[in-house]
N, C-alpha and C positions, 0 to 999 in steps of 0.2 A: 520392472514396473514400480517397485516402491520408491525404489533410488528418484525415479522421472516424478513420482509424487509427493517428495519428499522436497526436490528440488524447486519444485512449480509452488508448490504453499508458501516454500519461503520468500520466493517472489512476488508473490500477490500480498504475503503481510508486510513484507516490507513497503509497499507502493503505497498501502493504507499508513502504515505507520509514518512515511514522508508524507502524506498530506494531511497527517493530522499534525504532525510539530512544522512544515514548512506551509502549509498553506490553508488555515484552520477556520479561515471564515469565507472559504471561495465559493460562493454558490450553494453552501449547505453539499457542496461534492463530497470533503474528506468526511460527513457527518454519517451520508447515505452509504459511504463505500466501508467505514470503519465498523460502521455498524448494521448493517442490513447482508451488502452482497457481497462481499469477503467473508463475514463469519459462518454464511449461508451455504458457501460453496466450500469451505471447511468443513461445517457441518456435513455435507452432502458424501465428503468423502470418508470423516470418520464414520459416519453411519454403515458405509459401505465396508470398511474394514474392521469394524465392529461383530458386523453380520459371517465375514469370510472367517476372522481368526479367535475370534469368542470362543468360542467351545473347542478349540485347537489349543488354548494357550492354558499353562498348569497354573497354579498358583490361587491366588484370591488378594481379599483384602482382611482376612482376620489378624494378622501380624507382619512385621516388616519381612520376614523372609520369605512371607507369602505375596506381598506384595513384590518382591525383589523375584521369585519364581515367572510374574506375571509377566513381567515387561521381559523376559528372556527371550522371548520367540521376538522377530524384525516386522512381523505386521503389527502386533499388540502396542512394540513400542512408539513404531511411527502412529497409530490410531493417538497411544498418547501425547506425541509431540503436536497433531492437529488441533488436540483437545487444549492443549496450553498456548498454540497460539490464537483459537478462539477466542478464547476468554480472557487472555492477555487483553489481546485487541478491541472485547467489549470494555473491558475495563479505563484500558484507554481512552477510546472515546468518551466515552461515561464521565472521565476527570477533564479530558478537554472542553465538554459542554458544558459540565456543571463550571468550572473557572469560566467561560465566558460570561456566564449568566449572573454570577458574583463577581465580576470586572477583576478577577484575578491579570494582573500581565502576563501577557502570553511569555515573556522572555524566564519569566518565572518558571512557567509550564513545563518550557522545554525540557529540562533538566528532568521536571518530575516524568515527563512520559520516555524517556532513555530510561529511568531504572525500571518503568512500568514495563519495556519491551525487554530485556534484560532480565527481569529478577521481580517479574511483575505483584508479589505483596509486599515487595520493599518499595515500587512505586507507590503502591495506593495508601501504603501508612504514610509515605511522604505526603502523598494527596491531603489526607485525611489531619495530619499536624499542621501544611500549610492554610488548609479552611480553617481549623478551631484557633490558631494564634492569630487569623486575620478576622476573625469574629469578634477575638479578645482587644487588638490592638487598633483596627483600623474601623474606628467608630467616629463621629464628630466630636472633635475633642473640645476639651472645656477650657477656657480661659485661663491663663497662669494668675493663683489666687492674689488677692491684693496684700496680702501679708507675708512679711518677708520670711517669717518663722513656717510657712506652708508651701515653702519651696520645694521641700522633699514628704512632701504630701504625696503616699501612697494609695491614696484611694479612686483613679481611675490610669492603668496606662495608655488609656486611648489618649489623654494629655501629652503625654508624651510623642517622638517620634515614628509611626506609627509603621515603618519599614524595619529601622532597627530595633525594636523592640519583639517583634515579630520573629526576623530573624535571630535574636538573642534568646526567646522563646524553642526555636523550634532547634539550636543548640542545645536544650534544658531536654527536651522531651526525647531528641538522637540517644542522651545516656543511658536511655532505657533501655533498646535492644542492644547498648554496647555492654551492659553489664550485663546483660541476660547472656550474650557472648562470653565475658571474659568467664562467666559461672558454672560454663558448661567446655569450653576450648582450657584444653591442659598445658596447650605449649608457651613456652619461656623465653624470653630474650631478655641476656645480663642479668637473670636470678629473679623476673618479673613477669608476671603476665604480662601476653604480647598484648591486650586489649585498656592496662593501664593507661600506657600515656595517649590514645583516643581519649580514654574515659576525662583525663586530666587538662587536656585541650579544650572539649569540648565544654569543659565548665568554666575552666578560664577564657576562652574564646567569646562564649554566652556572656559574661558579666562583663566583659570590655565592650561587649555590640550595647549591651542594654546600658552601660552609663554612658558613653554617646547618645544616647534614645534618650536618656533622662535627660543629659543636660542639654539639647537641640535647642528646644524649646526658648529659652535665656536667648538666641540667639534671635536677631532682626529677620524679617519676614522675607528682607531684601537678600540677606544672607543666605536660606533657608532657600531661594531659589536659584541662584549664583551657582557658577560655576564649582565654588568652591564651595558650598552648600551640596552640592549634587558630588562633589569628590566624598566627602565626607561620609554622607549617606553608601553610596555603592561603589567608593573606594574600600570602604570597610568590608559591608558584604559580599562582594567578588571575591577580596583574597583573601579572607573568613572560609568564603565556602572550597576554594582551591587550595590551603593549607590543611583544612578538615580534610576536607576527601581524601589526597595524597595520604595523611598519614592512617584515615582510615582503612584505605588501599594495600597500603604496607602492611599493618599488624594483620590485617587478613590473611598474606601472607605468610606472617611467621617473620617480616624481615623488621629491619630498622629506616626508620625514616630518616633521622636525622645523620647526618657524616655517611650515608650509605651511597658511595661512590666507586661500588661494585663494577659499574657497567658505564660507558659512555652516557649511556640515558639516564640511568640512575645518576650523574652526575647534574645533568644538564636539571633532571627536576628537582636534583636538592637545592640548587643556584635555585632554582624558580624560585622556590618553598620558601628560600631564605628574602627574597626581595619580594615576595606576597606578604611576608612576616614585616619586613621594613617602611610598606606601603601602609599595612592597615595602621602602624603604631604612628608615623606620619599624618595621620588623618587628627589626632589630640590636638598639635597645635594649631592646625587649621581652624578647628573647633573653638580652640583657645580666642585665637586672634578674631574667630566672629563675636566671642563672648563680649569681647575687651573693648569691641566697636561698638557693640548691640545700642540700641537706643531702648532698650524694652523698659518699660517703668514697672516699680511695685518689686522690683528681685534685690534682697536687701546683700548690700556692697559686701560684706566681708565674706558671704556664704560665691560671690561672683568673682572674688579675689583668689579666693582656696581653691576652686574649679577652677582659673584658667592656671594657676601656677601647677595644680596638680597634673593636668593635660599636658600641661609644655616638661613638666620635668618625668612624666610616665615616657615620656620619646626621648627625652635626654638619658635619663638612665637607664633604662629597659633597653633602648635600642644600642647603648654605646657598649653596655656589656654584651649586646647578644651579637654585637661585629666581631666582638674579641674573642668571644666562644666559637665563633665560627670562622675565623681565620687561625683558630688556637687551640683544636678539639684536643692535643693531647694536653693541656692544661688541665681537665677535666677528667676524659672520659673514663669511665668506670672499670672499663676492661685494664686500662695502662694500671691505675692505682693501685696495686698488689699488696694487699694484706689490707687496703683499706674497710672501713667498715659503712654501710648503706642504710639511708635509714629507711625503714618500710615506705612503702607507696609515695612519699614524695621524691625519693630516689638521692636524698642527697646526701652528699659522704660528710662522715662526720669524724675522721682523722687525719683527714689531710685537705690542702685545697680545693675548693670547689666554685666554679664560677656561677650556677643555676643559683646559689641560695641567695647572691646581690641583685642577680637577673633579675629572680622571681619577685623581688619587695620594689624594686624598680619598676616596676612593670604596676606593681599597684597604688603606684604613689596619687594616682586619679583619684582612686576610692578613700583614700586613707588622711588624704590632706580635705579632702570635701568632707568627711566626716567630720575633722578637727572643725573646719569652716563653720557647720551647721552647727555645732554645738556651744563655738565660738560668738555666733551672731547676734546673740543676744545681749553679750558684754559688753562693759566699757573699751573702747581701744581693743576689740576683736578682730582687729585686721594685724595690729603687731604681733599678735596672740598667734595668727597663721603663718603670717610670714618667718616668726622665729621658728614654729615646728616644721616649717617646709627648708628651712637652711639645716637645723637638725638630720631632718628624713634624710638630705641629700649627704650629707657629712658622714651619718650611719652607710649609706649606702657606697658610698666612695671607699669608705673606710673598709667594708669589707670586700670591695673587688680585690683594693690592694692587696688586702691580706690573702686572697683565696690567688691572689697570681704569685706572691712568694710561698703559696703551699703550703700555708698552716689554714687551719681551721677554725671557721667561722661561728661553728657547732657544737655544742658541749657533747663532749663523747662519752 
């Protein structure tokens, strides 16, 4: 009988839980069945297995091994498997309706109500980040100011683009239960907590969504709804969020994301991982070439100069070193390098070649040439002033592929 009870509940939350992610505004049907007569008839049954095995089951709730005694007996535990897909299920809904009513997109949703069925407080924190970043960023934004020197004017990001900003937020806020993970999980991959290179993604990841977000805006209206407007936008955050999860997935595990071509599958998703990585760094010159078109008035030229060069060359160098590392992982990888030395948490070696440490400055040549930009804009001939430190950046950066591919090091040891 519990087996047939066990099997029948997961049937009926499942039916709720398909028409609350596939059919969410049918009639107010998924709203009444997610939340009324599905949790009602769970209810109905753990009450009843509460009554039968209650006083039959040892244990309690003053400590975990009292807890771990309780669930021992097959009625206790199924009573609590009912209990978790009620409230799962309330929950659910609960995030379903409240985004409809905040015009959250439903394509948004979906994702969050899979971790809600799954691992339901790891849904509702997701819930709960994606309301307060879409509270912060997706406001009526304010006009790009008329001064060129207020172009990187922090004072509202609802200015900004109000998707990737959000998603580059809700990156910022994932580090929190990752670190609270890496603080408490003891296991190791290559001499490093397995919860590191999440952690490291997920900030680098956050700051490439959010200076797309910054600089959107510079870009024509016409742009901004374009094709390639709309590439940019959820070109980015798609394989943002499918590069994240993957390696989040992994260190969960214990394994390695990157080169880990253990298994057929594990092959085919590192290919993924690696042309999600190619796609979202792809998305800068697009960005670039809207900047370079834009007709927008009031964005002063050298600070539009150092952004679109920083864009095109964050995908020229970032991506050309990150084909060579991954057509060339033993160039690199840590394990081959015997006797080499690591340097804490950025992981990169510092006696012998190493291709990550060109990667990584490649990769921020966006930030670091638009800073030059904004600082530049106010001078005389501040457009020579960018264009020489972006010939520079690139010269540094070349400079040290080459050396990290003949095996010396890039890194004072």
């Amino acid at each position: 009988m519990n087996d047939l009870l066990f099997a029948g509940s997961n049937v009926v939350a499942m039916v709720s839980w398909g028409l609350l992610i596939f059919l969410p505004r049918w009639r107010g049907v998924a709203q009444a069945v997610a939340t009324v007569v599905v949790p009602a008839l769970l209810s109905v049954a753990y009450t009843a297995l509460i009554g039968v095995w209650w006083s039959r089951s040892q244990g309690g709730f003053g400590s975990l091994d009292d807890v771990h005694a309780l669930f021992q007996t097959r009625g206790a535990l199924l009573a609590g498997w009912l209990h978790y897909l009620a409230f799962d299920l309330l929950v659910g809904a609960h995030i379903a309706r409240q985004s409809q009513r905040e015009g959250v997109p439903h394509i948004v949703v979906i994702p969050i109500l899979f971790l809600t069925f799954l691992f339901g407080p790891v849904g509702y924190l997701a819930a709960l980040v994606v309301r307060t970043t879409r509270r912060i960023c997706v406001t009526r934004p304010d006009p790009i100011s008329e001064k060129g020197h207020d172009v990187l004017a922090l004072s509202s990001l609802a200015g900004r683009e109000p998707r990737l900003m959000a998603s580059a937020l809700c990156c910022i806020a994932a580090m929190i239960p990752v670190a609270v993970a890496a603080a408490i999980d003891t296991r190791t991959l290559g001499d490093a907590n397995v919860w590191i290179k999440p952690l490291k993604f997920l900030a680098s990841v956050g700051l490439f969504l959010a200076t797309l977000g910054y600089f959107m805006p510079m870009t024509s209206e016409a742009f901004r709804r374009s094709t390639s407007g709309r590439f940019v936008v959820w070109g980015s955050i798609a394989t943002a969020l499918f590069e994240l999860a993957y390696i989040v997935w992994r260190a969960s595990r214990g394994e390695a994301s990157h080169f880990n071509i253990s298994t057929p599958l594990a092959g085919i998703l590192f290919a993924l991982m690696g042309g999600a990585a190619l796609t979202m760094s792809a998305t800068g010159p697009v960005l670039a070439l809207g900047i370079a078109r834009s007709d927008v008035k009031h964005t002063n030229q050298t600070f539009r100069v150092a952004v679109v060069l920083g864009l095109i060359l964050t995908f020229a160098l970032g991506a050309t070193s990150g084909i060579i590392i991954s057509v060339g992982p033993w160039l690199f990888t840590d394990a081959i390098l015997e006797g080499g030395s690591i340097r804490p948490l950025a992981g990169w070696e510092r006696t012998l070649g190493d291709l990550k440490v060109p990667h990584f400055i490649g990769l921020h040549a966006q930030q670091a040439i638009a800073i030059v930009g904004f600082l530049a804009s106010g001078i005389h001939r501040g457009r020579i002033v960018v264009i020489g430190f972006a010939w520079l950046y690139s010269i540094v950066v070349i400079g040290m592929l080459l050396q990290a591919l003949t095996a010396h090091t890039v890194l004072p040891s």
